[in-house]
C-alpha positions in Angstrom: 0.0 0.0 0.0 2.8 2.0 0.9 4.8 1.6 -2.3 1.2 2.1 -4.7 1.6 5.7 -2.5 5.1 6.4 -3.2 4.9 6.1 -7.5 1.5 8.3 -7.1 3.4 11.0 -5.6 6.6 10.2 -7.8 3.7 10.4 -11.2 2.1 13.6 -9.3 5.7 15.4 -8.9 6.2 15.1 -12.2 9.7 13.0 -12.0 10.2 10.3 -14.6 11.5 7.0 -14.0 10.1 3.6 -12.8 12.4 3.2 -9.9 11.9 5.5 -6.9 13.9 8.5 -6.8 16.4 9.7 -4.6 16.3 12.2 -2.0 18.9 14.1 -4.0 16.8 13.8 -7.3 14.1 15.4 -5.6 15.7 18.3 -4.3 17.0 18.7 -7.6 13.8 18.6 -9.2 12.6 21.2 -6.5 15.2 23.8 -7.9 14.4 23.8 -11.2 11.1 23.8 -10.5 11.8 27.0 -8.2 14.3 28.4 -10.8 11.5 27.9 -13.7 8.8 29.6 -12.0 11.1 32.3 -11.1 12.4 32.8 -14.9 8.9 32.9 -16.2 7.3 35.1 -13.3 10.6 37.3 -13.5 9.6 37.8 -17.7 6.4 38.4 -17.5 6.7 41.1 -14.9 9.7 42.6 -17.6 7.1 41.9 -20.2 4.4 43.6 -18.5 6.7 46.7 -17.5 8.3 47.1 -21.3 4.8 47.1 -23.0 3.5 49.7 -20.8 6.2 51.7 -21.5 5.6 51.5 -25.1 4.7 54.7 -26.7 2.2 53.9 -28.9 -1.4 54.8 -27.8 -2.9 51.8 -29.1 -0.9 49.4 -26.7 -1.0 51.7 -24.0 -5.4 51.4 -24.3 -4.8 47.7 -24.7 -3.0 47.5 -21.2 -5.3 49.1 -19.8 -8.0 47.4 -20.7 -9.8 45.4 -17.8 -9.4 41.5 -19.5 -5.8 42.2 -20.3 -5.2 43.0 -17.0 -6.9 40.2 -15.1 -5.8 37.6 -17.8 -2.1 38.7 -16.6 -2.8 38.5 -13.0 -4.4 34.7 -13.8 -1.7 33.6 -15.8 0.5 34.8 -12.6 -1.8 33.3 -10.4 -2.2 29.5 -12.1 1.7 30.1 -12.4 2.2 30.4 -8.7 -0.3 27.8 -7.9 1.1 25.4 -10.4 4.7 26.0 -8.4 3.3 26.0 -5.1 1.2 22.6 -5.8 4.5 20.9 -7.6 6.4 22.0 -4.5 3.9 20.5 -1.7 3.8 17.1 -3.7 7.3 17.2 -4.0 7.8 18.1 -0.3 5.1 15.0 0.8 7.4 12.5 -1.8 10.3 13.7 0.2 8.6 12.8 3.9 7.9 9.6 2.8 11.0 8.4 0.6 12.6 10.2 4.0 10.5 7.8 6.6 11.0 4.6 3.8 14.9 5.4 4.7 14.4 5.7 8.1 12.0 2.6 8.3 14.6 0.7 6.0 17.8 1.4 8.1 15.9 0.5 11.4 15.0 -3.0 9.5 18.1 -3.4 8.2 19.5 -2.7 11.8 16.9 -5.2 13.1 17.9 -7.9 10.5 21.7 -7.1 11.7 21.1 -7.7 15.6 18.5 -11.2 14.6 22.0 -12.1 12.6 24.0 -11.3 15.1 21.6 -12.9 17.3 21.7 -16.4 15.8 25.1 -16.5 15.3 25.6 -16.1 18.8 23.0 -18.7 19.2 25.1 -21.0 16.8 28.0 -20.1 18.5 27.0 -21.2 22.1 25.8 -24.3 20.6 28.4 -25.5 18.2 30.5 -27.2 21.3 29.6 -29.5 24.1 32.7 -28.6 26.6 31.2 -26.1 29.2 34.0 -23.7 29.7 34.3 -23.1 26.2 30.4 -22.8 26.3 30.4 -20.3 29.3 32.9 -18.6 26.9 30.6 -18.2 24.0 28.0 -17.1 25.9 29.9 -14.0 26.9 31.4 -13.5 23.8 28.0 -13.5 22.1 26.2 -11.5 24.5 28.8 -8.4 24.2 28.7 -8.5 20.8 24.7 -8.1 20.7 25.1 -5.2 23.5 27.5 -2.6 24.2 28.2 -3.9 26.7 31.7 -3.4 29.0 31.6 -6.7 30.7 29.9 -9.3 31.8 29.7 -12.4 33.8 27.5 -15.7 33.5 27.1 -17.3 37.3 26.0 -20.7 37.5 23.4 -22.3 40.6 25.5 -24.1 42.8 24.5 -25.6 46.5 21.6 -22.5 46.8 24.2 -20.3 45.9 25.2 -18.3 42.3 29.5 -18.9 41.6 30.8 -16.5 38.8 31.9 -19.3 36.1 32.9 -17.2 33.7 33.6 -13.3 33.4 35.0 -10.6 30.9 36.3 -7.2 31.8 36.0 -8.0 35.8 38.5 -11.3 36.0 38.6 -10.7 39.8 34.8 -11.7 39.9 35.6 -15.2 39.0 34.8 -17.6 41.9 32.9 -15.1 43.7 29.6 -16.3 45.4 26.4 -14.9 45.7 23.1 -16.3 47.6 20.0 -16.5 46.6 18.3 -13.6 46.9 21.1 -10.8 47.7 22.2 -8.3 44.8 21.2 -8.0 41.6 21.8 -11.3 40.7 20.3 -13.3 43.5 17.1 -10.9 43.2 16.9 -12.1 39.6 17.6 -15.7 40.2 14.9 -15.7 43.4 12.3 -14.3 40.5 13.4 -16.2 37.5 12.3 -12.4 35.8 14.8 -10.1 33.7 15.9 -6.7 35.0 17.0 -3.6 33.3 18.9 -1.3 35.5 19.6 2.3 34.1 22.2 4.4 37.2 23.2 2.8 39.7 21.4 0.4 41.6 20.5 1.0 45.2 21.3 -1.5 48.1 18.0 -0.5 50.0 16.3 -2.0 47.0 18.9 -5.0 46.6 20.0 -6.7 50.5 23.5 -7.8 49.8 24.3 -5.8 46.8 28.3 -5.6 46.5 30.1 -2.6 46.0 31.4 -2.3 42.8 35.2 -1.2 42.6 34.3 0.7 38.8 30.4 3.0 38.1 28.4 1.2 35.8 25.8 3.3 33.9 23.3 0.3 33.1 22.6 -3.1 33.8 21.3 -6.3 32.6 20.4 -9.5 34.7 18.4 -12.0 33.0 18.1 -15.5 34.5 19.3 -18.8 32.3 16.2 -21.1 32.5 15.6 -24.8 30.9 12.3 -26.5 31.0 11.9 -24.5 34.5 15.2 -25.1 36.1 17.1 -22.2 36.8 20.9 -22.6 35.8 22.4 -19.4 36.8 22.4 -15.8 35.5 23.9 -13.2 32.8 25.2 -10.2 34.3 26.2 -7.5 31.3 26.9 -3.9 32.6 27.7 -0.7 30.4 29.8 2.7 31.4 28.4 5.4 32.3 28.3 7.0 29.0 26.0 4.2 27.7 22.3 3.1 28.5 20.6 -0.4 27.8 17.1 -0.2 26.5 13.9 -2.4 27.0 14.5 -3.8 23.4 17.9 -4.9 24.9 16.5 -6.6 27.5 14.1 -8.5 24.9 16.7 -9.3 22.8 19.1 -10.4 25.3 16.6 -12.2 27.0 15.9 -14.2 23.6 19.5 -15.1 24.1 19.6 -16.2 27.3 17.0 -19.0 26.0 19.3 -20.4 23.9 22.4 -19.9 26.4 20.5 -21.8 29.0 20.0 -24.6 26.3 23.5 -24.9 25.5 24.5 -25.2 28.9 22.2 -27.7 29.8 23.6 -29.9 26.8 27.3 -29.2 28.2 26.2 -30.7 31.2 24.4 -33.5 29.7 27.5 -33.9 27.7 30.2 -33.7 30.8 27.8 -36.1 32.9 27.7 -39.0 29.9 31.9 -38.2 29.8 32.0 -39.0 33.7 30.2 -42.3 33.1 31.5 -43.2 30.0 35.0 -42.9 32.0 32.9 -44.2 35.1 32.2 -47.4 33.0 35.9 -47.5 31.1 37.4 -47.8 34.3 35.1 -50.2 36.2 35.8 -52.4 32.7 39.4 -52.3 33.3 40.0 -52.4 37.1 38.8 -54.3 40.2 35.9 -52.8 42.1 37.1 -53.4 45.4 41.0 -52.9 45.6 40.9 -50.0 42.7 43.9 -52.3 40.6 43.9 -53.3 36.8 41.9 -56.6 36.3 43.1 -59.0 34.1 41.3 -57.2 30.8 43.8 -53.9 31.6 47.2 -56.8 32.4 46.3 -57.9 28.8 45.8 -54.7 27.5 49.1 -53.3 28.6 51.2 -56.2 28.0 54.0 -55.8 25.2 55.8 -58.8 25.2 58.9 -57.4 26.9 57.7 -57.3 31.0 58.7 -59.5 33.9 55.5 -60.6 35.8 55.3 -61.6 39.2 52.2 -63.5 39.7 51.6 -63.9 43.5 48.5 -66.0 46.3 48.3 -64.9 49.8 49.0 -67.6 52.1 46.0 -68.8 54.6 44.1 -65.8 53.3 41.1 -68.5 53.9 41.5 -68.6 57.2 41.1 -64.8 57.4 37.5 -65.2 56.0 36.5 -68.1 57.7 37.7 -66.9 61.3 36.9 -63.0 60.7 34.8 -63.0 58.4 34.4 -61.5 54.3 34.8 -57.7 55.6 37.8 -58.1 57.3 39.0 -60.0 54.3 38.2 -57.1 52.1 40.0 -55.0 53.9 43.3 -57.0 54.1 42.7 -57.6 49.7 42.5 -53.8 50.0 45.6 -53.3 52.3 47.6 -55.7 50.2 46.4 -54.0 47.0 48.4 -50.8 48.6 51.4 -52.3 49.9 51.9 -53.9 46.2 51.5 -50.7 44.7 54.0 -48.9 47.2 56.5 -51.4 46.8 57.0 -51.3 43.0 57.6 -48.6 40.4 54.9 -46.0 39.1 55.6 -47.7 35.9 55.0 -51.0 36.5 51.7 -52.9 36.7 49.8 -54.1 39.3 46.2 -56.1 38.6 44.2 -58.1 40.6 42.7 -61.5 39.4 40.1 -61.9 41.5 40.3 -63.9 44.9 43.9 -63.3 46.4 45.6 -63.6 43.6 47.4 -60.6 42.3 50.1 -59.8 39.6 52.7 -57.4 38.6 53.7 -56.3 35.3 57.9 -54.9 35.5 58.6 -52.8 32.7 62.5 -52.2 31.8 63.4 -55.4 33.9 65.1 -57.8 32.0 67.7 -59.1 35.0 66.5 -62.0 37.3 68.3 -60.7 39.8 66.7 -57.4 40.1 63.5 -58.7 39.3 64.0 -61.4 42.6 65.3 -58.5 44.4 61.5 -56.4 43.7 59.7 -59.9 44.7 61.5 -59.7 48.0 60.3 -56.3 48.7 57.0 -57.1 47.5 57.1 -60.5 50.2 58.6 -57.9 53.2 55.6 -55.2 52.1 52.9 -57.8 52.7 54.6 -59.5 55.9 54.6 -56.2 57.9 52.0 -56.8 60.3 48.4 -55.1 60.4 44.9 -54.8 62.2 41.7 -56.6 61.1 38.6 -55.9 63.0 40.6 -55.5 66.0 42.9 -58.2 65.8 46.7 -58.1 64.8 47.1 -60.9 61.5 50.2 -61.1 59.5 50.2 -62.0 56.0 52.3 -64.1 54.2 52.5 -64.5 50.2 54.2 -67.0 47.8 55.3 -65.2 44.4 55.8 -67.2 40.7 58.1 -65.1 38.4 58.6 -65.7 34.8 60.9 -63.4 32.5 59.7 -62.5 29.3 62.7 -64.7 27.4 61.3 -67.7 29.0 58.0 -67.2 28.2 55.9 -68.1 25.0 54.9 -64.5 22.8 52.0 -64.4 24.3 51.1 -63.1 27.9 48.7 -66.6 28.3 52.0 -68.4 28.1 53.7 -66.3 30.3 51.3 -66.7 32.9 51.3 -70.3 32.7 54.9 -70.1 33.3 54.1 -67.7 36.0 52.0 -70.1 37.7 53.7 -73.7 37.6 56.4 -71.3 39.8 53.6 -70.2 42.2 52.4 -73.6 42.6 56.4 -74.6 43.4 56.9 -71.8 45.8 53.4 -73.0 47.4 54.5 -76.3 47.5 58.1 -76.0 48.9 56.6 -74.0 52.0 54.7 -70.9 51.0 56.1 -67.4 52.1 58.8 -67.9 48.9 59.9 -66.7 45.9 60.0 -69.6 42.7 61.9 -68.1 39.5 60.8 -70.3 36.5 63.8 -71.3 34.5 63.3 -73.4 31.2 60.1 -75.1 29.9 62.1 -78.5 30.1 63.6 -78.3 33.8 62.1 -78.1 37.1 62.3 -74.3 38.4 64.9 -73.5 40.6 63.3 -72.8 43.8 64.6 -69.5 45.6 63.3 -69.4 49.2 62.7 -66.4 50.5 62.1 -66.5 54.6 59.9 -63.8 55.8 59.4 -62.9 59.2 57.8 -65.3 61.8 54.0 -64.8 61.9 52.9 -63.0 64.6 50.2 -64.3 67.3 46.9 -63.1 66.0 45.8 -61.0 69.7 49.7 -59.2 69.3 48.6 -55.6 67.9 50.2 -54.4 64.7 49.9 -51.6 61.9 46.3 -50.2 61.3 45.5 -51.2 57.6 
């Protein structure tokens, strides 16, 4: 409707041309308009004035003549009229190609900000990792406002923790509770606010005092499907002031913040049990060690194992019952693990059996020497349920150049010497030597057991 008004005025005003003019192709149009009228008013008035100067008397009686003279002042009259109506038209078309302009930029500035808006929408969503989330969010919300800085605080135990902040790093970490400041009135309410000066701490309990002035403010909360996550915080300087609009549009934004944050999590929660499940795959549930599946896993054809059964740990369970042998698994699980490298290995196999991968061990002797500080680690004596017990362990070790190429044959290896050491006494070391040969048997003697009322080490 609009446009069908601009091309009648454009037809009216006497311009040419299908396209609408230009501002400057009106006020062009207005001059020679102007200049026209002024050439053709100017010669008739120097028309008018030579005539009646004209000596003859028959001219002179024809000026003077009552139709001559009012058919002059009409044709000066339509003249004017004719000028004056071009110049009102022309002065409407300009208003209105003026407010097209106007209405045009304000769209086109419109369009820029909904652009700007869903690429900060795009933005927020195109990772899963929440600092880098928390990061986009900010980034996106100062370049929608003029904004000086900003902070996005995230619901934590009843209280808001600033997660992430720009232009006030020393805000990070701070905590706010519900319901004091700005930002815990906003989170109490779940409802935006626009702050223009400076906000008053009889209005907001518990506002802090800011170390630079602020000249507007904008809190809106982040809300999914009715949780509330946290809060953005944007402030300006003094010389700038937000507007409802901004609220509205930074409110639209906050939708789609709050989304993306609520993914992150999602994301970082499925990570936790995705590891949670990894590692409950790969290790022993109740000591915390490698199980067998990890052993295999890690194995390259080039470690010493020590495979190694605790000696009476029946009797432990029988007498003290499955608790008490729990905790002694758990306190032999430790000492193992203090008494060998960081490097090496250690896995349980379920029961009391347990074994040790040594990495860069290739010598028997240092190998035997590692068993017989594994062998004194478990003898030292400890507390079960009250009572001192002291553990013994027998130990089967096999070296990688005795053992088949896989780790099944080097755990059988492994465990025809455990069944030697277990058979020539228990509490001893049994190196297995060749395939073709009994092992060698290398008898380590630990310390005498101690009577099971004597107290020892807590586990």
């Amino acid at each position: 409707m609009k446009d069908d008004s601009l091309q009648h005025a454009v037809r009216v005003s006497g311009i040419r041309g299908d396209v609408l003019p230009s501002l400057e192709q009106i006020e062009k149009r207005r001059f020679e308009l102007w200049l026209l009228s002024t050439v053709l008013l100017v010669g008739l008035t120097l028309s008018l004035a030579i005539l009646s100067m004209w000596s003859p008397e028959d001219m002179h009686s024809l000026l003077v003549r009552p139709y001559v003279r009012y058919g002059v002042l009409a044709l000066a009259i339509v003249l004017s009229a004719y000028s004056v109506e071009k110049e009102m038209n022309l002065r409407r078309l300009s208003r209105m190609l003026l407010d097209e302009r106007l209405l045009t930029t304000a769209l086109s500035n419109r369009l820029h900000e909904i652009s700007t808006l869903l690429d900060a929408g795009r933005a927020v969503n195109s990772t899963l990792e929440l600092d880098r989330v928390l990061s986009s969010i900010l980034s996106g919300a100062t370049d929608l406002m003029p904004a000086s800085s900003g902070s996005v605080m995230l619901l934590d135990d009843n209280e808001l923790v600033v997660a992430a902040a720009v232009g006030n790093s020393v805000a990070l970490g701070r905590r706010v509770a519900l319901g004091d400041g700005i930002a815990g009135h906003v989170a109490r309410t779940m409802q935006p606010l626009l702050i223009n000066g400076q906000a008053s701490p009889a209005i907001f309990p518990g506002l802090a005092k800011r170390v630079t002035q602020v000249g507007s403010s904008l809190c809106v909360p982040l809300v999914e499907r009715g949780e509330l996550l946290g809060v953005l915080n944007l402030s300006a300087e003094t010389t700038d002031c937000f507007s409802e609009y901004d609220l509205r549009a930074i409110s639209l934004f906050a939708e789609q913040a709050a989304a993306a944050i609520g993914k992150a999590r999602l994301y970082a929660q499925s990570q936790q049990q995705a590891t949670a499940l990894a590692h409950a795959a790969s290790h022993d549930s109740l000591t915390g060690l490698a199980n067998r599946s990890a052993l295999e896993d890690a194995w390259t054809g080039t470690e010493t194992l020590l495979f190694l059964d605790l000696d009476g740990f029946k009797a432990v369970n029988d007498e003290l019952g499955h608790a008490a042998g729990d905790e002694v698994l758990i306190a032999v699980a430790q000492r193992l693990s203090g008494n060998v490298s960081g490097r090496d290995l250690v896995a349980r196999f379920g029961g009391d059996e347990f074994a040790v991968l040594l990495r860069d061990v290739a010598d028997p002797a240092i190998a035997r020497s590692i068993a017989e500080r594994v062998l004194m680690g478990i003898a030292q004596p400890l507390v079960v349920d009250g009572n001192a017990a002291q553990l013994t362990a027998s130990i089967g070790l096999a070296m990688p150049a005795m053992a088949s190429s896989s780790l099944a044959g080097l755990l059988r290896q492994a465990d025809k010497a455990l069944y030697t050491a277990k058979a020539g006494g228990k509490n001893r070391i049994e190196v297995y030597e060749s395939p073709v040969s009994l092992p060698l048997g290398l008898a380590y003697q630990g310390p005498v057991p101690l009577p099971r009322q004597a107290r020892g080490a807590e586990v």
